[in-house]
Each structure stands twice: as C-alpha cells, then as structure tokens.
C-alpha distance (Angstrom), angle and dihedral (degrees) to the residues before:
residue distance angle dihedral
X1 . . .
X2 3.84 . .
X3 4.03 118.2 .
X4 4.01 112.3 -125.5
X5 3.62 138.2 -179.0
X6 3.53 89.1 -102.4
X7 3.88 107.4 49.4
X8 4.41 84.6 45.2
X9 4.15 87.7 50.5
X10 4.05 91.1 52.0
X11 3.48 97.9 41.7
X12 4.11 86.0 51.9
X13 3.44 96.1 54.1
X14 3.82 94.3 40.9
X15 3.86 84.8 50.8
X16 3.62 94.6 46.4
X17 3.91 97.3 45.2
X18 3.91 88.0 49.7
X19 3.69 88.9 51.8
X20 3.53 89.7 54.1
X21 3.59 102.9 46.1
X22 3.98 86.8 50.3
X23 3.95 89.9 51.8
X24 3.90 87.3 51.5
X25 3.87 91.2 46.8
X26 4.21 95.9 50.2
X27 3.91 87.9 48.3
X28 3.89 93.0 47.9
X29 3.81 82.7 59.6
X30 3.87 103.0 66.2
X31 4.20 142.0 64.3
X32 3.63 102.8 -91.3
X33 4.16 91.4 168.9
X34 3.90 118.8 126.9
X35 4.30 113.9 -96.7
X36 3.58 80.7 -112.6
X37 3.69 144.1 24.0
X38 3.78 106.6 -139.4
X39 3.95 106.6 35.7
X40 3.72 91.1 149.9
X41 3.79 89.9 62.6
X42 3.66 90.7 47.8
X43 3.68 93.8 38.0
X44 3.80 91.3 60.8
X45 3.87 92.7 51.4
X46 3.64 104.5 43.0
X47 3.90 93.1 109.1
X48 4.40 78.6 68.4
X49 3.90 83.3 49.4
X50 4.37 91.2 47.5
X51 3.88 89.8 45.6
X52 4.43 86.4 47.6
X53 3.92 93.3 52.9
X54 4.04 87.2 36.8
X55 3.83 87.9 61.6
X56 3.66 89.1 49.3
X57 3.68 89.8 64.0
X58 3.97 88.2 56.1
X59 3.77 93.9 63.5
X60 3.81 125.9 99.2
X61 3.39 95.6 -148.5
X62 3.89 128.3 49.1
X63 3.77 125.6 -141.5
X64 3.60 114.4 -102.9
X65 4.22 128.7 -140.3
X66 3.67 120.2 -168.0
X67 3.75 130.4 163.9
X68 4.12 120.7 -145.7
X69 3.96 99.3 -154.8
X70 3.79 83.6 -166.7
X71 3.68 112.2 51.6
X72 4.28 83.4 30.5
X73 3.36 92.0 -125.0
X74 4.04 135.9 134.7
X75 4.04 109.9 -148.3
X76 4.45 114.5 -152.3
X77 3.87 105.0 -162.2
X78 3.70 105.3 -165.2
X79 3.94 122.4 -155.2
X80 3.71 104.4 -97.1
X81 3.90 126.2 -88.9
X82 4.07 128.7 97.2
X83 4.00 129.2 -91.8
X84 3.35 106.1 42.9
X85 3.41 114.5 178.4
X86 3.95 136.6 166.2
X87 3.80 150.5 77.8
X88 3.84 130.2 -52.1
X89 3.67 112.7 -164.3
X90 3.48 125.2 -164.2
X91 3.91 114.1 -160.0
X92 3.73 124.0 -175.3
X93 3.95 109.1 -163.4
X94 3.71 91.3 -143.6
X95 3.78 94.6 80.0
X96 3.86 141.2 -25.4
X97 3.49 89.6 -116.5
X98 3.58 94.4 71.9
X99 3.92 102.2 51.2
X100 3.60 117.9 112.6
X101 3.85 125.2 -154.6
X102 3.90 118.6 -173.4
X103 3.91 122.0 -178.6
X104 3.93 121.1 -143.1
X105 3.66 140.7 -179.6
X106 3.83 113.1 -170.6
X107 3.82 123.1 -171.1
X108 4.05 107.3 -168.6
X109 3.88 118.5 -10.2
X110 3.77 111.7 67.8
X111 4.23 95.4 -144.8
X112 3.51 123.8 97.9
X113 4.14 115.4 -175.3
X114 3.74 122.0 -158.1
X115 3.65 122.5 -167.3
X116 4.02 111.5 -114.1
X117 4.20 98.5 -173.6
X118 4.14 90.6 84.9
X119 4.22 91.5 49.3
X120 4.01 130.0 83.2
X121 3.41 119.6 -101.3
X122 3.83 115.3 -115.1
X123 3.70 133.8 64.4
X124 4.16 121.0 -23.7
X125 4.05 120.7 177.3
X126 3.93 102.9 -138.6
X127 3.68 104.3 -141.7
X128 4.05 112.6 -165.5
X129 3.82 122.1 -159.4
X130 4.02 118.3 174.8
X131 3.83 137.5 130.0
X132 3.99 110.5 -134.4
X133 4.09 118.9 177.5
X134 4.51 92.4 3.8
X135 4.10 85.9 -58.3
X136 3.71 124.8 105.8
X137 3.30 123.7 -136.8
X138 4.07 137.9 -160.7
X139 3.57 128.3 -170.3
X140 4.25 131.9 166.5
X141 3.89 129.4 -178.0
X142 3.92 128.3 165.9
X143 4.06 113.5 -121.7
X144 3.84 127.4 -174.3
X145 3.44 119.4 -135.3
C-alpha cells in the first residue's frame, strides 16, 4: 500500500480528534469546585484575616500540633492565657467533603485533642480561628496523617 498526502492528513485529524476527546474525558473525571464557596465574602474581609495572623506574631508562645499515631489522636497546645474560644478547621485538599471543622471554648488547660481514627490518611492544613484575651487570633500548618 503506498503512503499519500491524503491517507497521512486523515489519520492526523482522526488522531488528533481522539486525543481530544480523551483529554475531555480524563478532565470530566475529577473535582473541579472552588476550595471554598463564598470567596467574595472572605475576599472582602481579609484585612480582619491580616490583622488575626498579625496578632499571632505578638505572642510569646506559638501554638503547638502533634499527632500520637498510637492513641489516634491530634494534640493543639495553645499559648497560655484563659477563654479560649474559636474554630479549628481541618481541610483535606482532596475534596470538600472531607474537611472537618470543630468549635471549642476552653476555660483553663490550653490542649485540645481531636480524634484522628474517623479522618483520611494523607495531608490536612489545620486552620485555627479563636479570640483569647479581646484579640483574635489565626493560625494554619499542614500535618500528615
């Protein structure tokens, strides 16, 4: 069989159509949502969220995240002081789904323990939001599970 300029411009265009449609098929198969819902809302008060992670810059002590693979449990040491209140999100960059967000309000002891055998294995940002003393504080680190 002899190789023209025909047969070669068919079977490019049937190549590159295929390769297209494939492309389009493997992105149909992930998440594509935004990491969060309302950005505008947040977008329009991040100089609160600057002036939170500025104040955490003002403490003497730093907050402290270990994980105890043993007991399955993931330890928050807060800086010292009483009434701590706030939010502790845990978000997993896999999928919304999986975040966790947990609301506390401790009075003496600066430790607050979450349970880690219910969450996914892999890599979480901890994202702490609390007031302590009339200042509001933020804080994030990334853990492995």
């Amino acid at each position: 069989m002899k190789f023209n300029w025909p047969v070669a411009l068919v079977l490019f265009f049937v190549l590159f159509i295929g390769t297209l449609v494939f492309i389009l098929i493997k992105s149909r198969q992930y998440d594509h949502s935004l990491v969060i819902d309302d950005y505008y809302n947040q977008d329009i008060h991040y100089q609160e969220h600057y002036d939170k992670v500025k104040n955490m810059t003002n403490l003497t002590e730093n907050v402290k995240i270990s994980h105890d693979n043993a007991n399955h449990e993931l330890s928050i040491i807060f800086p010292s002081g009483n009434d701590k209140h706030g939010d502790i999100i845990l978000y997993n960059p896999l999928s919304k789904h999986l975040d966790k967000k947990y609301s506390f309000d401790i009075q003496g002891d600066s430790i607050y323990k979450i349970p880690t055998d219910n969450l996914k294995t892999g890599r979480w940002k901890i994202k702490l939001d609390w007031k302590q003393n009339s200042q509001n504080y933020y804080f994030e680190e990334e853990i492995v599970l």
